[in-house]
ROSE-4610 file (N, C-alpha, C; in Angstrom, 1 decimal, always signed):
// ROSE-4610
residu = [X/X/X/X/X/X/X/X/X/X/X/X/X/X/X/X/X/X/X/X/X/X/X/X/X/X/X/X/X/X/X/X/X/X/X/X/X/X/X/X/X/X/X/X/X/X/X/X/X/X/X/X/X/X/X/X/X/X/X/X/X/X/X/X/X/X/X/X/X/X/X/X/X/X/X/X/X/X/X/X/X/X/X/X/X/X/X/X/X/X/X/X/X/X/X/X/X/X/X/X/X/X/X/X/X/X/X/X/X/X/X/X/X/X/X/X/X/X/X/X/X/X/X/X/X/X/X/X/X/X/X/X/X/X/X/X/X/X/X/X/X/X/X/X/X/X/X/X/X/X/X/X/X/X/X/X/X/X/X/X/X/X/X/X/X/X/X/X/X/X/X/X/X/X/X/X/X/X/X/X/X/X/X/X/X/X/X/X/X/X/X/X/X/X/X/X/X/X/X/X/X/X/X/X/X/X/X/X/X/X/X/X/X/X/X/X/X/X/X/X/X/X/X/X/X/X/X/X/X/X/X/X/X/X/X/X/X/X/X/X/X/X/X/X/X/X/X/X/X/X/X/X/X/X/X/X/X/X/X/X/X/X/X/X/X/X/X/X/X/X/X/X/X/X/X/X/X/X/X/X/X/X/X/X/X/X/X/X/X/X/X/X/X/X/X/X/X/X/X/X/X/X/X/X/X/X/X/X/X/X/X/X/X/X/X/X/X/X/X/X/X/X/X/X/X/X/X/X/X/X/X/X/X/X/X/X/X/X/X/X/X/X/X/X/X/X/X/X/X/X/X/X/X/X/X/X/X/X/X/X/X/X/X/X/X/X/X/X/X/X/X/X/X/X/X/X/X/X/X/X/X/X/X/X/X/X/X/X/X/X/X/X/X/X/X/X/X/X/X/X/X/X/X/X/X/X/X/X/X/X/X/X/X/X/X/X/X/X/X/X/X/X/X/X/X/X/X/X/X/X/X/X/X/X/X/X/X/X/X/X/X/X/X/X/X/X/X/X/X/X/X/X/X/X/X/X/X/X/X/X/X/X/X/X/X/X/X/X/X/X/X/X/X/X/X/X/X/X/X/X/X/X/X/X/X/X]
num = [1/1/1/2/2/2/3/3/3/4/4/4/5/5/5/6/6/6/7/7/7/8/8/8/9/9/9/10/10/10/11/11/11/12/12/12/13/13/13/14/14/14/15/15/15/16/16/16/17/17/17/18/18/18/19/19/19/20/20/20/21/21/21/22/22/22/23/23/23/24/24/24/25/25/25/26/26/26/27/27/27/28/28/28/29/29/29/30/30/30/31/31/31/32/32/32/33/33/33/34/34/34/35/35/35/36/36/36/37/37/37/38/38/38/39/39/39/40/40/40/41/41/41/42/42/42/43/43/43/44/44/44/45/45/45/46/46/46/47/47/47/48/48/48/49/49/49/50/50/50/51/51/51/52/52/52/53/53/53/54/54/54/55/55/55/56/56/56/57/57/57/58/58/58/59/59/59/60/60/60/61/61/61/62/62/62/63/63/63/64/64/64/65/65/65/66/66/66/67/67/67/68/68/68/69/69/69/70/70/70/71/71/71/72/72/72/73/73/73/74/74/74/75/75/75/76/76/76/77/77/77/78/78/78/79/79/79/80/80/80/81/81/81/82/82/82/83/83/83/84/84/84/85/85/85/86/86/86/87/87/87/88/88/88/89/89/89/90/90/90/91/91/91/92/92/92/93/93/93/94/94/94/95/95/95/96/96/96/97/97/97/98/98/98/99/99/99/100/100/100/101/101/101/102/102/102/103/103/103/104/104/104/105/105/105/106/106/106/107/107/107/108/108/108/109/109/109/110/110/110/111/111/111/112/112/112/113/113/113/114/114/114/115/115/115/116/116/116/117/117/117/118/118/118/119/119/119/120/120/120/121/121/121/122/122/122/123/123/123/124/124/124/125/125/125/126/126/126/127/127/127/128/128/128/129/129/129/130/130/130/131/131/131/132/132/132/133/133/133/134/134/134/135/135/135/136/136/136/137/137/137/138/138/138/139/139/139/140/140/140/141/141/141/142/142/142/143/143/143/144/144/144/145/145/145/146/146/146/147/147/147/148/148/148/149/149/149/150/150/150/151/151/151/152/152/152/153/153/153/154/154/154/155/155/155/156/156/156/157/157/157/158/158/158/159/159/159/160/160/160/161/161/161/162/162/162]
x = [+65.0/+64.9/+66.3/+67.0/+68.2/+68.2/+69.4/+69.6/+69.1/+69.0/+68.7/+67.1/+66.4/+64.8/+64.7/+65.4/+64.6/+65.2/+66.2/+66.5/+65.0/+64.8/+63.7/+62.3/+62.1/+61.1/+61.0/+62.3/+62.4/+62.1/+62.8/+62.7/+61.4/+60.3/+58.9/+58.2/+58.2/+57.8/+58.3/+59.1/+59.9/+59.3/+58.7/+58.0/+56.6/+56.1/+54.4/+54.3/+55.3/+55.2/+55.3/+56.2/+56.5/+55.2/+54.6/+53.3/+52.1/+51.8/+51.2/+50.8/+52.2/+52.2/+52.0/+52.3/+52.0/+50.6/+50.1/+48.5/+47.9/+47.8/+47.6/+47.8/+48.9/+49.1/+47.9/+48.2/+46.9/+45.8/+45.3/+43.9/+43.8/+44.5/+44.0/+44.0/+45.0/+45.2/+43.5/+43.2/+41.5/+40.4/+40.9/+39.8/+39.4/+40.3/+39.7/+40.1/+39.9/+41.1/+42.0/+43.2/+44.2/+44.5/+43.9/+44.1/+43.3/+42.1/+41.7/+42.8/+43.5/+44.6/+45.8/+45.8/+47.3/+46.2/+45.2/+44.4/+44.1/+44.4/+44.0/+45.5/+46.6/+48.0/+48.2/+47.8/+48.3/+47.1/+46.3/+45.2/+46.0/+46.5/+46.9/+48.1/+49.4/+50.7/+50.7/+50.0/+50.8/+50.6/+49.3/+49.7/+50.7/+51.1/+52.1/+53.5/+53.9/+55.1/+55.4/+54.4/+54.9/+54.3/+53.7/+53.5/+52.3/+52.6/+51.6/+51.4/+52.3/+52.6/+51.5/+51.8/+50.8/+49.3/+48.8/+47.7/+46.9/+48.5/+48.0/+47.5/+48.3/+48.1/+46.6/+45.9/+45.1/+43.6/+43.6/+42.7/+43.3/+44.0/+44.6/+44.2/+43.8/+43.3/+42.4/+41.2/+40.5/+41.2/+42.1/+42.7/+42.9/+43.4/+43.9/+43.2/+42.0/+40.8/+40.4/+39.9/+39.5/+40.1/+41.5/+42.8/+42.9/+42.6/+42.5/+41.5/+40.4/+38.8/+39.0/+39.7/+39.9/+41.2/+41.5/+42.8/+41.7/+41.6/+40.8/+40.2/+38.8/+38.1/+39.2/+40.0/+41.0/+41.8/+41.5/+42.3/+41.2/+39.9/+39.0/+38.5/+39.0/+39.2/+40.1/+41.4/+43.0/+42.5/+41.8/+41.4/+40.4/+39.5/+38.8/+40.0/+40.8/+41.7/+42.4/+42.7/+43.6/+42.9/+41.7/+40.6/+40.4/+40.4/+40.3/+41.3/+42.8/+43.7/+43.8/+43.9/+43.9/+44.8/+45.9/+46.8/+47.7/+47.8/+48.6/+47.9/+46.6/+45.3/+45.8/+46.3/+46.4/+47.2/+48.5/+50.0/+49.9/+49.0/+48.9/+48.2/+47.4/+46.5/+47.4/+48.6/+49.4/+50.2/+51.0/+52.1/+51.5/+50.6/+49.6/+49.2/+48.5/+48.6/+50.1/+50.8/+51.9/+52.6/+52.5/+53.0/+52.2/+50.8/+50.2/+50.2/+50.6/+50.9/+52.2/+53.3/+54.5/+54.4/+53.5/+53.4/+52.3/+51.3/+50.6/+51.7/+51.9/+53.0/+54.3/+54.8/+55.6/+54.9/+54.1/+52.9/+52.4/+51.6/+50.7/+51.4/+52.6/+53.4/+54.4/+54.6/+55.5/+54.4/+53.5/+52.4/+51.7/+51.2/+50.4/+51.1/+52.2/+52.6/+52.2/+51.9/+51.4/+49.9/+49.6/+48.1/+48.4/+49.0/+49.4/+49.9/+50.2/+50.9/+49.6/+48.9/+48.0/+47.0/+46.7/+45.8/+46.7/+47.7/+48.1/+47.8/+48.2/+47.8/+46.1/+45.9/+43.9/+43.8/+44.5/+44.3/+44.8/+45.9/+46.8/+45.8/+45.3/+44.7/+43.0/+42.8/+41.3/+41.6/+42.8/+43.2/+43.7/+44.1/+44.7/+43.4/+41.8/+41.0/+40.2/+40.3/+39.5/+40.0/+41.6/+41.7/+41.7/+41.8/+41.4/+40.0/+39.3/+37.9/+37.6/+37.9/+37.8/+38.0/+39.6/+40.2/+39.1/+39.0/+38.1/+36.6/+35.9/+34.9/+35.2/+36.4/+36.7/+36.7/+37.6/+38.8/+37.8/+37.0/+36.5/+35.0/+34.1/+32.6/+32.5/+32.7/+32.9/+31.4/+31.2/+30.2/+29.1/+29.9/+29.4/+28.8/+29.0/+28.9/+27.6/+26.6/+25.2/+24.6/+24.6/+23.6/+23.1/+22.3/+20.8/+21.6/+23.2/+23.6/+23.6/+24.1/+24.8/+23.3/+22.2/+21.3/+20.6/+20.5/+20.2/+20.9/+22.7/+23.1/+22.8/+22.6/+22.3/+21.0/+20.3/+18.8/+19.0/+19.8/+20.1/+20.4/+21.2/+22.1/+20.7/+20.4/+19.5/+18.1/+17.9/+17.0/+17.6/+19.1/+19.5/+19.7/+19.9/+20.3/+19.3/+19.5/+17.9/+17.7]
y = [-6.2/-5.6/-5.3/-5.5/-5.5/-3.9/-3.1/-2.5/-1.8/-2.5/-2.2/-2.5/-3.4/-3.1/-2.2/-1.6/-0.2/+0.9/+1.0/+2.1/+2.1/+0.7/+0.6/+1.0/+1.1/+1.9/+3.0/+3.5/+5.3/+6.1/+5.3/+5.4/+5.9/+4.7/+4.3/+5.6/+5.8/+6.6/+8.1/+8.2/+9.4/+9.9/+8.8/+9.1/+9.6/+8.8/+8.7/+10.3/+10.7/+12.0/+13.0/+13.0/+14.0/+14.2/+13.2/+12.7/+13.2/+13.1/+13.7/+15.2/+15.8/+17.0/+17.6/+17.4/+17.8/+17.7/+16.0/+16.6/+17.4/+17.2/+18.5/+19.5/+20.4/+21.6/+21.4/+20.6/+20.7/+20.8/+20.4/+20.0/+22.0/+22.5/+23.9/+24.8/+24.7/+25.7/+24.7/+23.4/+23.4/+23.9/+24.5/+25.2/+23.7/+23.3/+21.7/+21.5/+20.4/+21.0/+20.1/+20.4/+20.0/+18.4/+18.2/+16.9/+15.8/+16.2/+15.1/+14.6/+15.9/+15.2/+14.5/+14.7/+13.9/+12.0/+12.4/+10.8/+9.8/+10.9/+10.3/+9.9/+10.8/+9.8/+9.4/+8.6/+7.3/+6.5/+6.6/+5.5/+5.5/+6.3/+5.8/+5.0/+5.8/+5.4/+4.0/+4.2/+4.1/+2.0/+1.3/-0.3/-0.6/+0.4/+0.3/+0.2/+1.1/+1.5/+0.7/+0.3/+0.0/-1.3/-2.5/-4.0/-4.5/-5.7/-6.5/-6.1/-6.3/-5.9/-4.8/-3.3/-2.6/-2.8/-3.9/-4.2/-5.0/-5.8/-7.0/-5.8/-4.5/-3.7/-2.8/-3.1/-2.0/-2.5/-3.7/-4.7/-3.7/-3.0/-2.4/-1.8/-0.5/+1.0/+0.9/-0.3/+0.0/+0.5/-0.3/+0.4/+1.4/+2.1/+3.4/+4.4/+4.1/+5.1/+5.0/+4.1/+4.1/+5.0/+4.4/+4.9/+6.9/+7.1/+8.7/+8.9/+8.3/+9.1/+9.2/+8.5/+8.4/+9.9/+9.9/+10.9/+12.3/+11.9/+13.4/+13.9/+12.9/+13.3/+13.4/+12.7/+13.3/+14.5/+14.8/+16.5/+17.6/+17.2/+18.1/+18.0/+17.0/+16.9/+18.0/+17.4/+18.5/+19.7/+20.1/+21.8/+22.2/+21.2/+21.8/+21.7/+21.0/+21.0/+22.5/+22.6/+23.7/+24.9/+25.1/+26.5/+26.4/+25.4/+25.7/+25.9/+25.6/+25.9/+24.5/+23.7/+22.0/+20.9/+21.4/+21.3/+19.8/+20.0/+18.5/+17.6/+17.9/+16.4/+16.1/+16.4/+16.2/+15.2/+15.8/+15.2/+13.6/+13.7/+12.5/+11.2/+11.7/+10.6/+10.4/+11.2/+10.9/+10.3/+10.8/+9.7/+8.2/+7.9/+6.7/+5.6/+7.0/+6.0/+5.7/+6.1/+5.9/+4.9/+4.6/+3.6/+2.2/+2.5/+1.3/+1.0/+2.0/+2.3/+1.5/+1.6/+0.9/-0.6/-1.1/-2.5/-3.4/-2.5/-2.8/-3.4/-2.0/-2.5/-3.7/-4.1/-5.0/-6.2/-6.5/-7.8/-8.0/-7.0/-7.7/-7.7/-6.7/-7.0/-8.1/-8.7/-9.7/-11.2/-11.1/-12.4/-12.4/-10.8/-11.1/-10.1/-9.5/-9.0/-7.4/-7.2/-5.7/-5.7/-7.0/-6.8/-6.0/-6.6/-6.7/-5.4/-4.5/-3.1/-2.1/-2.7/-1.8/-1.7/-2.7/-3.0/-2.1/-2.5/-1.8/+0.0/+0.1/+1.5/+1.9/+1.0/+1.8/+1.4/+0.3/+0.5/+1.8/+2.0/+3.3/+4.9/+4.7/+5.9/+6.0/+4.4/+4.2/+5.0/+4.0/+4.3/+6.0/+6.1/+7.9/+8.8/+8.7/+8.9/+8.6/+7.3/+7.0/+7.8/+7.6/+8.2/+10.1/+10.4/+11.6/+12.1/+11.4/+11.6/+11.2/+10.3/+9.8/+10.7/+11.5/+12.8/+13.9/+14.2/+15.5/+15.0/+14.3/+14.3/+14.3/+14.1/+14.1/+15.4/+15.9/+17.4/+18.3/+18.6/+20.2/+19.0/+19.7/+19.3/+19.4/+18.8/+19.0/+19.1/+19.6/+19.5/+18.8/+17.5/+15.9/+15.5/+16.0/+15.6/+15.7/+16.8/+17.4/+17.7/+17.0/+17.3/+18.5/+18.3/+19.3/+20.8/+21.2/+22.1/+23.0/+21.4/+22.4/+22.7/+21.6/+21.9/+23.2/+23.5/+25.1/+26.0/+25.8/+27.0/+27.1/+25.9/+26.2/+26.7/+26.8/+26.9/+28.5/+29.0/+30.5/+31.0/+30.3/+30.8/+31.1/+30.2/+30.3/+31.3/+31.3/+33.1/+33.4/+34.0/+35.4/+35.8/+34.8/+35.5/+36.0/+37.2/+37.9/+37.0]
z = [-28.3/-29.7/-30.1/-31.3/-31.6/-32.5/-32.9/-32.8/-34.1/-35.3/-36.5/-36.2/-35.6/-35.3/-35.2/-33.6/-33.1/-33.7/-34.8/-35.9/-37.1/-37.3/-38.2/-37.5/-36.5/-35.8/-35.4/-35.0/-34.9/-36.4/-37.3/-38.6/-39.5/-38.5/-39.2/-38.4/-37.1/-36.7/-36.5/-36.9/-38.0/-39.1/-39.9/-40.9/-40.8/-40.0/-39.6/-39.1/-38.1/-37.3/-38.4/-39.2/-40.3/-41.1/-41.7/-42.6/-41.6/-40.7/-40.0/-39.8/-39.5/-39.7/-41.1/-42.0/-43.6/-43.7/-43.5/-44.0/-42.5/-41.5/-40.6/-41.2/-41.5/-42.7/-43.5/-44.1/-45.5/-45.6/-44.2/-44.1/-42.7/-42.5/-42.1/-43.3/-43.9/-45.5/-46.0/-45.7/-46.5/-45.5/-44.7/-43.2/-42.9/-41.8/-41.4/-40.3/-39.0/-38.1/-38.4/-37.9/-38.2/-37.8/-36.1/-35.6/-36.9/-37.8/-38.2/-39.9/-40.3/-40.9/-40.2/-38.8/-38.0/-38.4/-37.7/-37.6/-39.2/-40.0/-41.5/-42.0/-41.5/-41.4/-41.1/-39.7/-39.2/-39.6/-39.9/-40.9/-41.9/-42.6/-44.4/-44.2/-42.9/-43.1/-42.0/-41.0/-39.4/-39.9/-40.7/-40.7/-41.9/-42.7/-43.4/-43.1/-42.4/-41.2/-40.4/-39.8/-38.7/-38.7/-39.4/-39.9/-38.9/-38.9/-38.7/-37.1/-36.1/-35.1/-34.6/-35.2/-35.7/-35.4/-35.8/-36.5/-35.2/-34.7/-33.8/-32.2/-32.4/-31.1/-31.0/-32.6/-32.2/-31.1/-31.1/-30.0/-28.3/-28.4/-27.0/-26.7/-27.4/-28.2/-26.8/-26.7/-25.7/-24.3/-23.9/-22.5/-22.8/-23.6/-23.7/-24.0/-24.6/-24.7/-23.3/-22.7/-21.3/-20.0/-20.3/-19.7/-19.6/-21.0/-21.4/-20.8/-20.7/-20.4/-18.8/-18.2/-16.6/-16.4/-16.8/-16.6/-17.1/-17.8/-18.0/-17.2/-16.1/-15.3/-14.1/-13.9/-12.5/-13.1/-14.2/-14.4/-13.6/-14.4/-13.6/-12.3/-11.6/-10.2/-9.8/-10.0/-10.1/-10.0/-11.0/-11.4/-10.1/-9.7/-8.4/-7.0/-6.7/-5.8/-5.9/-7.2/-7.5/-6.9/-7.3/-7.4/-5.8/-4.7/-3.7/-2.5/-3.3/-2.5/-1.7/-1.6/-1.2/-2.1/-2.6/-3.7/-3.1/-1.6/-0.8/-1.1/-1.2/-1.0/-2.4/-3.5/-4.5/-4.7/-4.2/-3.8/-3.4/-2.4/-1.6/-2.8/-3.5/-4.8/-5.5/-6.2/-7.2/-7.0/-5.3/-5.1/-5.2/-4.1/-4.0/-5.6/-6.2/-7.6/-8.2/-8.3/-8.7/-8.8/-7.2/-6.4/-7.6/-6.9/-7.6/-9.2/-9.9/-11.4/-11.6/-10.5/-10.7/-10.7/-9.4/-8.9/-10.0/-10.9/-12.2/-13.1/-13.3/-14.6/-14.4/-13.7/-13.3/-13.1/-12.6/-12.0/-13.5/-14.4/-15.3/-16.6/-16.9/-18.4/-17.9/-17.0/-16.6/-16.9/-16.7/-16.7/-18.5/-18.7/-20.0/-21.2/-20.9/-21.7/-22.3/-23.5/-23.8/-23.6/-23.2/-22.9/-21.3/-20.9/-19.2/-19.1/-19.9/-20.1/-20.4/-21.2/-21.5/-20.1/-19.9/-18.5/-17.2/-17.2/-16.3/-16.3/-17.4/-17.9/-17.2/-17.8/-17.3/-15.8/-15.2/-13.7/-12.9/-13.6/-13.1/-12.8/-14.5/-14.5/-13.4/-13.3/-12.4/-11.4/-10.7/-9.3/-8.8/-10.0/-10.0/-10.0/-10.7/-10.6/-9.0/-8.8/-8.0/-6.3/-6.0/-4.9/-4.9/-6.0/-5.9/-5.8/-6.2/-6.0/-4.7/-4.1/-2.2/-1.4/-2.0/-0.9/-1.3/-2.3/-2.3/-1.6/-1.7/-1.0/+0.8/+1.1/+2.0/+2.5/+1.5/+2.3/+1.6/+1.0/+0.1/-0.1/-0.2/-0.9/-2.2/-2.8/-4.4/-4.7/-6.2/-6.6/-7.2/-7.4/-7.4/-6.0/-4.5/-3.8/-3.8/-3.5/-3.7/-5.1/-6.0/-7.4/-7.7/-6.6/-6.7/-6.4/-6.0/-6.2/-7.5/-8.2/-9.7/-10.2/-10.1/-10.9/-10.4/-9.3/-8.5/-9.3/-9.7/-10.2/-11.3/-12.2/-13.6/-14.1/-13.2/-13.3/-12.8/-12.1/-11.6/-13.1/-13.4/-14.6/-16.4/-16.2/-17.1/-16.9/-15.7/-15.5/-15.3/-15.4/-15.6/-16.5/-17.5/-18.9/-19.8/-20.5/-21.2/-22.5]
């Protein structure tokens, strides 16, 4: 990428960020939340800005929605590691995915490109999900382990309340 591109992209997304934040502003001063004016600026600005290119990346969107929904559930893994004091078992999934997050991204944006980048992306976050869920069923009984637990406590929960 030559030097005046990536001025013209910091540039573009300079703008989009700025535009963002204003209708966000606008849209709390209208009691709204704020994130659905950040999403209505990069819908109005972001295929403008940022071109065809843009347009050709939003076919990606999938890995990365996917990608987010996996990291999420390994946060709430994290959060049960944390609450039990088993914080190394943690250590051990992240370096591990990491590793494999490194040898993704090099192997599949080398062969397919930003497809190969995006993909790498949602294997990263599987694998970051997946071995942390292996260690905890290992090291701590999580709550997923036995069902019929949660549904015991929620069923506690609901006769107790008046």
């Amino acid at each position: 990428m030559s030097d005046s591109a990536l001025a013209s992209l910091l540039l573009s997304l300079l703008l989009l960020v700025g535009f963002a934040q204003f209708l966000g502003y606008l849209f709390v001063k209208l009691r709204q939340p704020k994130v659905v004016g950040e999403i209505a600026a990069g819908i109005l600005l972001g295929p403008a800005l940022l071109g065809p290119r843009f347009q050709a990346a939003v076919g990606l969107s999938i890995f990365f929605l996917l990608g987010g929904a996996m990291s999420s559930i390994y946060l709430n893994i994290a959060g049960l590691f944390f609450f039990t004091s088993k914080n190394e078992w943690l250590s051990i999934a992240t370096i591990c995915s990491a590793t494999i997050a490194v040898v993704l991204a090099i192997v599949l944006t080398k062969r397919f490109g930003a497809a190969g980048a995006a993909a790498a992306y949602l294997g990263a976050q599987t694998a970051q999900l997946a071995l942390s869920w292996l260690l905890s069923t290992r090291v701590q009984p999580m709550p997923w382990h036995r069902p019929w637990l949660a549904v015991r406590a929620l069923a506690r929960t609901r006769t107790a309340s008046p």
